[in-house]
N, CA, C and O atoms as a GROMACS GRO file, in nm:
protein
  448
    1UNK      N    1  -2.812  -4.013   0.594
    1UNK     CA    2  -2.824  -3.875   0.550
    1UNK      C    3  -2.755  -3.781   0.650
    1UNK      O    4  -2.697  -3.679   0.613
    2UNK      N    5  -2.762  -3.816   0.768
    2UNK     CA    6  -2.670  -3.746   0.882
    2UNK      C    7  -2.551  -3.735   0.869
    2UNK      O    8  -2.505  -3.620   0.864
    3UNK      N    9  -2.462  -3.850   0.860
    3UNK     CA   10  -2.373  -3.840   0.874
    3UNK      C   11  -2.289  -3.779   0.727
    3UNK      O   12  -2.170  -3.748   0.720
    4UNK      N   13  -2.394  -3.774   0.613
    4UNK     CA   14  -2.336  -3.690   0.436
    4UNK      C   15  -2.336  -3.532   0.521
    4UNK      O   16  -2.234  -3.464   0.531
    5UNK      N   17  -2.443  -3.500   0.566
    5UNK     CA   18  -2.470  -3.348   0.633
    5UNK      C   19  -2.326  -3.323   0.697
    5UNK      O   20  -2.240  -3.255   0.642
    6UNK      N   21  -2.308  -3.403   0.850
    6UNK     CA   22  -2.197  -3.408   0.884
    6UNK      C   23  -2.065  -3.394   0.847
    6UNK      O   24  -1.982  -3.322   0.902
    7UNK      N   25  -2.047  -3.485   0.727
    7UNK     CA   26  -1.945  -3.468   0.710
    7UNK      C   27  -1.889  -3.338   0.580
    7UNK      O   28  -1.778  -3.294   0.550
    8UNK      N   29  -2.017  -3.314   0.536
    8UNK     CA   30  -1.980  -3.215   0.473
    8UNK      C   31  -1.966  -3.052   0.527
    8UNK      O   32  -1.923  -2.951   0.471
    9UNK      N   33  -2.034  -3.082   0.689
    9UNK     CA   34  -2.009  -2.931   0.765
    9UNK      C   35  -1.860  -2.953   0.818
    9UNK      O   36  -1.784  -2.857   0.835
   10UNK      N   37  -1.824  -3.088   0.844
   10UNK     CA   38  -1.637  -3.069   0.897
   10UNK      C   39  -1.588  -3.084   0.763
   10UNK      O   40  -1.467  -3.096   0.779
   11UNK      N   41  -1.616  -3.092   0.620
   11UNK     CA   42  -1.466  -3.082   0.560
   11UNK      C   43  -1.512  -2.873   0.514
   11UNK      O   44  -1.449  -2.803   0.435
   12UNK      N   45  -1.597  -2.844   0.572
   12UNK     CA   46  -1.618  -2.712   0.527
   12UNK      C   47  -1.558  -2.648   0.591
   12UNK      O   48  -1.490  -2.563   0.533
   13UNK      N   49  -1.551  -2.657   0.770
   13UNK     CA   50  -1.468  -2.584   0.852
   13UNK      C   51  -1.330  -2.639   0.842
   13UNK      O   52  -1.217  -2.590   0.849
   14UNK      N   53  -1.370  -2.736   0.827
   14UNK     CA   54  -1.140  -2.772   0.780
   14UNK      C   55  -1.095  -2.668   0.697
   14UNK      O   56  -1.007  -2.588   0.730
   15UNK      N   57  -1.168  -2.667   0.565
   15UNK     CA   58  -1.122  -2.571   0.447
   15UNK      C   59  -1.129  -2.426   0.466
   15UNK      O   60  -1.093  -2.346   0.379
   16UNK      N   61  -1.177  -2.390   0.585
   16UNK     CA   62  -1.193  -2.293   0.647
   16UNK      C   63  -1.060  -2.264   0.677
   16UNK      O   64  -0.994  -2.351   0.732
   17UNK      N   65  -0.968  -2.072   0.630
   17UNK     CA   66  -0.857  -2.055   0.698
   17UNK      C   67  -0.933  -1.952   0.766
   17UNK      O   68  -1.050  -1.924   0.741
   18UNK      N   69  -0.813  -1.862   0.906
   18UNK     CA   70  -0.779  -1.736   0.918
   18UNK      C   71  -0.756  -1.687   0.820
   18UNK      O   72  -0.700  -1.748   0.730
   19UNK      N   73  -0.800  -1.543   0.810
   19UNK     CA   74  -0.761  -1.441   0.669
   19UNK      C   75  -0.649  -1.375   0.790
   19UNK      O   76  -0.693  -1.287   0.864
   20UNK      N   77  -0.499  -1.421   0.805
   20UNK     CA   78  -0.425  -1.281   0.892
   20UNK      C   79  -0.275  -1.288   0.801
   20UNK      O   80  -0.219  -1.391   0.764
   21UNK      N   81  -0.233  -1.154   0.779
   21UNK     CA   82  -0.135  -1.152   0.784
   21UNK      C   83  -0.018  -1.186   0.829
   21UNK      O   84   0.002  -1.156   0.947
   22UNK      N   85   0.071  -1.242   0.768
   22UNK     CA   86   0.161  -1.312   0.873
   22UNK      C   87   0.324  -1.275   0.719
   22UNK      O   88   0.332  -1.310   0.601
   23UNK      N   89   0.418  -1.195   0.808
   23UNK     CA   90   0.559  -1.182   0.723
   23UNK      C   91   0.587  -1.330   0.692
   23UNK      O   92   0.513  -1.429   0.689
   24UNK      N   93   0.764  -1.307   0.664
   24UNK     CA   94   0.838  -1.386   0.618
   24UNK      C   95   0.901  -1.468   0.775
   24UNK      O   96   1.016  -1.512   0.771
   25UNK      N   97   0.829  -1.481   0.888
   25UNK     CA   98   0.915  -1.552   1.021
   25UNK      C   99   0.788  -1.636   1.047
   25UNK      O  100   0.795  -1.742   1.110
   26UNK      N  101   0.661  -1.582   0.992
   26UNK     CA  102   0.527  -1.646   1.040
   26UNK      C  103   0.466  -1.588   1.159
   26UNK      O  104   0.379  -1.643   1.226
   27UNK      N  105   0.519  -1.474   1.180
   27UNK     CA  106   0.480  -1.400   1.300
   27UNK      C  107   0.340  -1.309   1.253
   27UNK      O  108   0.340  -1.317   1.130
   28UNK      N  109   0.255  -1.249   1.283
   28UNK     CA  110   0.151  -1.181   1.299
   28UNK      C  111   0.173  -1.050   1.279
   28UNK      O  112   0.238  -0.980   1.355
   29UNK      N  113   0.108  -1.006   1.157
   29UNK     CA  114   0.114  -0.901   1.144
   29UNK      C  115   0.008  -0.808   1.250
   29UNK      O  116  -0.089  -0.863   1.302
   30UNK      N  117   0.026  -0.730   1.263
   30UNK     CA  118  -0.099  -0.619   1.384
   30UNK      C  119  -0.126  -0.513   1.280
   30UNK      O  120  -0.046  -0.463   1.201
   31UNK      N  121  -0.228  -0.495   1.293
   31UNK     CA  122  -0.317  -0.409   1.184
   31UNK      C  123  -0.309  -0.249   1.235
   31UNK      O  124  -0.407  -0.176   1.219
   32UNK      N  125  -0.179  -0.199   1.300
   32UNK     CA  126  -0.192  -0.070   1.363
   32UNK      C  127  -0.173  -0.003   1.177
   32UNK      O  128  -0.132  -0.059   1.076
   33UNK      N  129  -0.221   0.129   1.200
   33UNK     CA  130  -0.222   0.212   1.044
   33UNK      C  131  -0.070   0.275   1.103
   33UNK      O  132  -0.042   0.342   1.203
   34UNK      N  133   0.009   0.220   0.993
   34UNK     CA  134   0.107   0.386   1.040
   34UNK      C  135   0.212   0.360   0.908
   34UNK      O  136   0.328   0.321   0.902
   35UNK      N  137   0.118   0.397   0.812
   35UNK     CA  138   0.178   0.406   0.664
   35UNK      C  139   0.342   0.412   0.620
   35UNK      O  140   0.422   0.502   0.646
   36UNK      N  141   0.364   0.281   0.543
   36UNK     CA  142   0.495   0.327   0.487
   36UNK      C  143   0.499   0.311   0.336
   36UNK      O  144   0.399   0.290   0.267
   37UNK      N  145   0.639   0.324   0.283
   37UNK     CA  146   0.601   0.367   0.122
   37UNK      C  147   0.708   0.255   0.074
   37UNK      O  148   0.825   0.273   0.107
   38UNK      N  149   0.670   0.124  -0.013
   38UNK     CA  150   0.784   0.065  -0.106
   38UNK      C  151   0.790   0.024  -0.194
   38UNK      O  152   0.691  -0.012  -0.258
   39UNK      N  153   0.903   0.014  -0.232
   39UNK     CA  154   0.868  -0.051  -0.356
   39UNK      C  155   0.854  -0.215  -0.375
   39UNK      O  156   0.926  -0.297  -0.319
   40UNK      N  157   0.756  -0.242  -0.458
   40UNK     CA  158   0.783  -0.390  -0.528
   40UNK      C  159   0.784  -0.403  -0.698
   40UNK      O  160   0.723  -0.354  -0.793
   41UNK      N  161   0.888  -0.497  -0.676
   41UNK     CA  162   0.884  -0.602  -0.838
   41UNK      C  163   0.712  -0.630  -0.857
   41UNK      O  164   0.622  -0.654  -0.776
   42UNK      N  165   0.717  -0.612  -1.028
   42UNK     CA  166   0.583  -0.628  -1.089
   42UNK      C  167   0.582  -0.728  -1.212
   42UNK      O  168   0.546  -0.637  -1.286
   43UNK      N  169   0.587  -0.795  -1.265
   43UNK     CA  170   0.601  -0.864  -1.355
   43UNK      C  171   0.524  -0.821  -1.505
   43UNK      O  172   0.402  -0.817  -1.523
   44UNK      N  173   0.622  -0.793  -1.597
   44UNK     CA  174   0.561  -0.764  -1.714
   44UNK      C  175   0.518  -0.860  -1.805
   44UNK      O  176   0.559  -0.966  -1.759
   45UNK      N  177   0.432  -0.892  -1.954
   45UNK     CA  178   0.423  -0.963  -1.973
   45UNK      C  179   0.528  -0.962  -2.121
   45UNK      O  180   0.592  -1.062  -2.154
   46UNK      N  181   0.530  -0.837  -2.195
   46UNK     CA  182   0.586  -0.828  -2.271
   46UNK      C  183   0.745  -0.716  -2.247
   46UNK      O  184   0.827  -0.713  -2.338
   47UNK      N  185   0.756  -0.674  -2.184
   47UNK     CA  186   0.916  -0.582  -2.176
   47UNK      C  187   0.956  -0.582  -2.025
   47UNK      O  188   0.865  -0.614  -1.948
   48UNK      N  189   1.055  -0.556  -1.981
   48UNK     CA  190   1.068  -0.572  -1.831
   48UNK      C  191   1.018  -0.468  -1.779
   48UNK      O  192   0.970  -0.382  -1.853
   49UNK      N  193   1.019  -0.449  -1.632
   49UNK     CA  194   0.921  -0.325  -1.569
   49UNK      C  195   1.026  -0.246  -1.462
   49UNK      O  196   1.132  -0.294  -1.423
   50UNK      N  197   0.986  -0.146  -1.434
   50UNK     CA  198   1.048  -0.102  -1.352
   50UNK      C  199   0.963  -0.182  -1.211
   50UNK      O  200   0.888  -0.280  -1.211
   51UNK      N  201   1.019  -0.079  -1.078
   51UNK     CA  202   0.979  -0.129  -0.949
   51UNK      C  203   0.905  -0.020  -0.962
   51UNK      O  204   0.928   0.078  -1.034
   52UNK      N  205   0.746  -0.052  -0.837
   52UNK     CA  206   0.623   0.039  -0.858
   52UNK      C  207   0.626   0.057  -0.706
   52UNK      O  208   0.638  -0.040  -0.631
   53UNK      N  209   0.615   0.198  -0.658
   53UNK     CA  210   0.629   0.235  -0.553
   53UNK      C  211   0.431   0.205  -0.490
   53UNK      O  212   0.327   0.231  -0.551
   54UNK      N  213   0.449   0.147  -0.361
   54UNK     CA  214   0.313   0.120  -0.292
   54UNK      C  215   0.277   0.151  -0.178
   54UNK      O  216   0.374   0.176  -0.107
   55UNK      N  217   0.174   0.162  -0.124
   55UNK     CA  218   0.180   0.197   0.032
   55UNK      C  219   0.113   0.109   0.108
   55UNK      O  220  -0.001   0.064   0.095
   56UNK      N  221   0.187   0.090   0.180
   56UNK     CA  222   0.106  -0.040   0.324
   56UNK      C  223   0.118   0.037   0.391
   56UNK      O  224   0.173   0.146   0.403
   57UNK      N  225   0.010  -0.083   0.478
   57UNK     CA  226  -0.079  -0.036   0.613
   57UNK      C  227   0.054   0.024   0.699
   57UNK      O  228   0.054   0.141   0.736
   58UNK      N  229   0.174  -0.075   0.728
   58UNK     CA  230   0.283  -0.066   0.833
   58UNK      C  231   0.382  -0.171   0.771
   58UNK      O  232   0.364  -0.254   0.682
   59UNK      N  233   0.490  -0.142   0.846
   59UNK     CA  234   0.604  -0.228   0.766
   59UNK      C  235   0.585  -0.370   0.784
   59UNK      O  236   0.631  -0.445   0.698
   60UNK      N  237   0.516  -0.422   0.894
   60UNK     CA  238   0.570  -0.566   0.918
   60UNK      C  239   0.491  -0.635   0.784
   60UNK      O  240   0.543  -0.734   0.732
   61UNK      N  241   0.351  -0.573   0.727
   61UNK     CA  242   0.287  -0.575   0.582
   61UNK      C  243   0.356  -0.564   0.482
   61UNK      O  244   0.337  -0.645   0.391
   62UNK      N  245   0.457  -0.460   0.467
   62UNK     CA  246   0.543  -0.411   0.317
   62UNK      C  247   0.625  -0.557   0.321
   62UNK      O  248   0.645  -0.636   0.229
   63UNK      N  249   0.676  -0.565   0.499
   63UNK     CA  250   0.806  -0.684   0.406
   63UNK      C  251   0.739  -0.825   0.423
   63UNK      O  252   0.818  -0.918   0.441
   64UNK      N  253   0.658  -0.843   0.422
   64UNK     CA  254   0.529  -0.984   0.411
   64UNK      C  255   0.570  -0.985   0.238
   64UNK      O  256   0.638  -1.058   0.166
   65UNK      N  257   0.480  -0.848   0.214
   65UNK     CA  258   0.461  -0.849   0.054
   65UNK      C  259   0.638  -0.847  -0.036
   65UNK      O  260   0.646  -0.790  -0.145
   66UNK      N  261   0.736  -0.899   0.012
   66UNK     CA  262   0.882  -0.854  -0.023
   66UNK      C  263   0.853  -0.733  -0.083
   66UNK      O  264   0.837  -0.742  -0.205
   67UNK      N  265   0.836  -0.564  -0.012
   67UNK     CA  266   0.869  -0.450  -0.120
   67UNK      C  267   1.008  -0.400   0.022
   67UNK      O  268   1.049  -0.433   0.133
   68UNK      N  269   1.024  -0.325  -0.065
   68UNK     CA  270   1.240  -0.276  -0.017
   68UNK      C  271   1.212  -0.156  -0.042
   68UNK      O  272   1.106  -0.113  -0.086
   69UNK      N  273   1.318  -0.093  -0.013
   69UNK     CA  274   1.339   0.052  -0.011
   69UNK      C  275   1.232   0.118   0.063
   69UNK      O  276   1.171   0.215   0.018
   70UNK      N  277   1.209   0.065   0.179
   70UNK     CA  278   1.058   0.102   0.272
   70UNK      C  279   1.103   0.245   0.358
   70UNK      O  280   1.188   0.249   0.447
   71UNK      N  281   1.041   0.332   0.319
   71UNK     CA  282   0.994   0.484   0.380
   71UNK      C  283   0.898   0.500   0.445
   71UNK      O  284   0.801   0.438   0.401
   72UNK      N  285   0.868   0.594   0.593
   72UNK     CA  286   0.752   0.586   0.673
   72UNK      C  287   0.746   0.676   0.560
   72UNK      O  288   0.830   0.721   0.482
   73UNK      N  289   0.568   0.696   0.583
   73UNK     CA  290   0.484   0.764   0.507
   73UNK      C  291   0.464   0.738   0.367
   73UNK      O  292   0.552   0.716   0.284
   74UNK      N  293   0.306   0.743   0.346
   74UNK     CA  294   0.248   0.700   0.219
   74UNK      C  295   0.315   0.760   0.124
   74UNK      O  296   0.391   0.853   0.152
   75UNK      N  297   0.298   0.712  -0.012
   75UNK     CA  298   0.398   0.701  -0.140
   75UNK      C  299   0.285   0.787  -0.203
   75UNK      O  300   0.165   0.760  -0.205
   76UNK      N  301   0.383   0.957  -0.282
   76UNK     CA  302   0.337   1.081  -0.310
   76UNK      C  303   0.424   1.077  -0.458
   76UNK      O  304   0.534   1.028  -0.483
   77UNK      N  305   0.357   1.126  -0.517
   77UNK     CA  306   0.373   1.116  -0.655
   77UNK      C  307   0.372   1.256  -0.722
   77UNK      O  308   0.455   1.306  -0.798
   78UNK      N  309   0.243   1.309  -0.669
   78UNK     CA  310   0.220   1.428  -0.707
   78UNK      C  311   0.169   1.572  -0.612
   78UNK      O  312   0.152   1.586  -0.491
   79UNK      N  313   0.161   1.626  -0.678
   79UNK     CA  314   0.046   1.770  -0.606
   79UNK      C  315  -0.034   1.704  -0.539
   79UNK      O  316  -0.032   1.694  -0.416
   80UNK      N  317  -0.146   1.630  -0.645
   80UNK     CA  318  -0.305   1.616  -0.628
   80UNK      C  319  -0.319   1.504  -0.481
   80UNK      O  320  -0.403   1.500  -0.392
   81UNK      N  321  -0.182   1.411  -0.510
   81UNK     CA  322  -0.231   1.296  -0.366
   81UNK      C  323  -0.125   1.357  -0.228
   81UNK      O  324  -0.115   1.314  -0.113
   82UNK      N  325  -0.061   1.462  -0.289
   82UNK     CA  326  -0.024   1.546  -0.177
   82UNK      C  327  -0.147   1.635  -0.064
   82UNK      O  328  -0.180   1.636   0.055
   83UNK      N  329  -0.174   1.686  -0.162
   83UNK     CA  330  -0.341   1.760  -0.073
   83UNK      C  331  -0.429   1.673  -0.055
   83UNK      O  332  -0.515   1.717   0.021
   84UNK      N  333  -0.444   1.593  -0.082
   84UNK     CA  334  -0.536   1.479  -0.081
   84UNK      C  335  -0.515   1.391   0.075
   84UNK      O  336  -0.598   1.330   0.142
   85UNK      N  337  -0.384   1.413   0.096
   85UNK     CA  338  -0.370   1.379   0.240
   85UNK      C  339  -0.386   1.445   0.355
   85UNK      O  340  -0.388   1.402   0.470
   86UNK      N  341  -0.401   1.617   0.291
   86UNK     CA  342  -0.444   1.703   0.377
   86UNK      C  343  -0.281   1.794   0.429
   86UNK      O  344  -0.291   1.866   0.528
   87UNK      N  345  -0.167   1.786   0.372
   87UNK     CA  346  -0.043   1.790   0.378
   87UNK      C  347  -0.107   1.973   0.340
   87UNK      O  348  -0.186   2.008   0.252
   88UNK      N  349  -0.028   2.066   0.456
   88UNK     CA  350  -0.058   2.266   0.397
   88UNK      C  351  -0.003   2.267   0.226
   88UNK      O  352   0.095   2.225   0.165
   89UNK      N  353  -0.093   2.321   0.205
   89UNK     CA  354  -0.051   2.427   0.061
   89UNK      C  355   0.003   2.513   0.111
   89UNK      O  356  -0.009   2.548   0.228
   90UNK      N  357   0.100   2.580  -0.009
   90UNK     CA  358   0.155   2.685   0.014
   90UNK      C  359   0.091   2.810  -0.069
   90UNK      O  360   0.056   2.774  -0.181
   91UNK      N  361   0.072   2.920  -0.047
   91UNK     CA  362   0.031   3.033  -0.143
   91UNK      C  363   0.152   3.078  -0.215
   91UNK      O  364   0.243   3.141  -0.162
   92UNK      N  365   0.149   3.045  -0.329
   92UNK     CA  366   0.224   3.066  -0.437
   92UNK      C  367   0.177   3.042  -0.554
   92UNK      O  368   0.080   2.966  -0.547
   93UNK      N  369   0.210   3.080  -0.690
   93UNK     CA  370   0.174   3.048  -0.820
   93UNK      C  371   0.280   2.994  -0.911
   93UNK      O  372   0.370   3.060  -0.962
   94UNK      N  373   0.256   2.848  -0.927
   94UNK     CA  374   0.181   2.772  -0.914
   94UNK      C  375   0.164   2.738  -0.764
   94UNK      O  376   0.253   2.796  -0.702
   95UNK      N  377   0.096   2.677  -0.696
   95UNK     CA  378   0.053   2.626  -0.537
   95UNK      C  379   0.122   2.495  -0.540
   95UNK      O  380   0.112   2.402  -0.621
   96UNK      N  381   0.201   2.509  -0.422
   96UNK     CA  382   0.324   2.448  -0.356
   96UNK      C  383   0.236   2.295  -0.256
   96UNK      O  384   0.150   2.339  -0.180
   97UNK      N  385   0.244   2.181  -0.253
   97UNK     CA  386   0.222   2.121  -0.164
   97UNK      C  387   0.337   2.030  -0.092
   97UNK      O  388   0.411   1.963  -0.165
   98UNK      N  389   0.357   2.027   0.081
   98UNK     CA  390   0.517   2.031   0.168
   98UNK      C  391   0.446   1.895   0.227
   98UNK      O  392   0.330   1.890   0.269
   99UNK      N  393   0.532   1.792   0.221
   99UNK     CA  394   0.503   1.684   0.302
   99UNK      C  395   0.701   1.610   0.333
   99UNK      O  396   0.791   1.547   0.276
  100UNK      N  397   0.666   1.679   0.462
  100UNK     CA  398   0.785   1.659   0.499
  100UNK      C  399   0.887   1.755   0.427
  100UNK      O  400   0.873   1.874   0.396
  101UNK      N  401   0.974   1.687   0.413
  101UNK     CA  402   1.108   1.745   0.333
  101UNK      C  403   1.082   1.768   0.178
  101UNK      O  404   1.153   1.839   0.106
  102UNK      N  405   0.999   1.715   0.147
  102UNK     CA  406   0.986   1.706   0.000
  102UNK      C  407   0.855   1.770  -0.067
  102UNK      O  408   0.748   1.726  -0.026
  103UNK      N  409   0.853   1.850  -0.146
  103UNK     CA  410   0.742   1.985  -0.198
  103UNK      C  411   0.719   1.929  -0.343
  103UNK      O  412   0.807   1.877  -0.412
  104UNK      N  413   0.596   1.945  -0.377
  104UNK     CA  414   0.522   1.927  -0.443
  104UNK      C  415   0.472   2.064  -0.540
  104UNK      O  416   0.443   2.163  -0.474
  105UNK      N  417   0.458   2.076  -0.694
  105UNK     CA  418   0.424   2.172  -0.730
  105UNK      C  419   0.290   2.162  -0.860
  105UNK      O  420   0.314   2.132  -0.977
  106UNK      N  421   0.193   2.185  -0.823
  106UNK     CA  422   0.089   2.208  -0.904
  106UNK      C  423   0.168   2.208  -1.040
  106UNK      O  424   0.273   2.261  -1.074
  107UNK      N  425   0.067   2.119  -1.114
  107UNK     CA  426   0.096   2.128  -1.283
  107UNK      C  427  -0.033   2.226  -1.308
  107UNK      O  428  -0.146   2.216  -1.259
  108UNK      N  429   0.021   2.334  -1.408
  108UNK     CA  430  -0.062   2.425  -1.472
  108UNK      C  431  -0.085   2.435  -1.585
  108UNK      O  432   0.009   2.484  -1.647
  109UNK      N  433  -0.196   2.404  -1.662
  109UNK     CA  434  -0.220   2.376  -1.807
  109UNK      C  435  -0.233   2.531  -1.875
  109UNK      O  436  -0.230   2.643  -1.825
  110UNK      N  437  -0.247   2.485  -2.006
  110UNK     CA  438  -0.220   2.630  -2.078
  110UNK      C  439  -0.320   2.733  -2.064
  110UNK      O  440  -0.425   2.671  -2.083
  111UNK      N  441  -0.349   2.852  -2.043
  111UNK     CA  442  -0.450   2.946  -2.001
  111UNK      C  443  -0.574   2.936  -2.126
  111UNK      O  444  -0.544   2.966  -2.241
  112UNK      N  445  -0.683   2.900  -2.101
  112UNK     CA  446  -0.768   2.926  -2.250
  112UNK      C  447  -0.855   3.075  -2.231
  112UNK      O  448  -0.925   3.118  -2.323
   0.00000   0.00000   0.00000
């Protein structure tokens, strides 16, 4: 009975991995935050897809996951995940949000 116990606690830690990131060299990814923005291929099931812009932790993560066209800073779409990052509004109508070089403009629905 010992040795069934036994051997079923070593094939448990065998099957046991590290959970770490590791790119395309097998090198170690480091978990520093310092957001970049890329894209990856998505696979459709019925029509082809475009590429879907994503944000990782840091690059040595983006090119693990093969995404390209890698930009520092998280991937902004709109107004709402513009302020959402805490990026100044601007006072204007509609309200302007500036992250970096690139401005963002409130969508305004019809007045009821």
């Amino acid at each position: 009975m010992k040795k069934i116990v036994f051997t079923i606690i070593i094939l448990l830690l065998v099957g046991c991995t590290n959970n770490v990131d590791t790119n395309q060299d097998n090198s170690i990814c480091d978990q520093e935050y310092k957001p970049v923005c890329g894209k990856i291929n998505i696979q459709c099931i019925t029509t082809p897809c475009n590429q879907v812009e994503e944000t990782f932790a840091n690059e040595c993560i983006a090119n693990q996951r093969k995404a390209f066209d890698i930009k520092e800073s998280d991937c902004l779409s709109d107004f709402e995940k513009c302020v959402d990052l805490g990026n100044p509004i601007m006072e204007s109508y509609p309200r302007k949000c500036r992250n970096g070089d690139i401005t963002y403009t409130e969508e305004i629905g019809p007045i009821q």
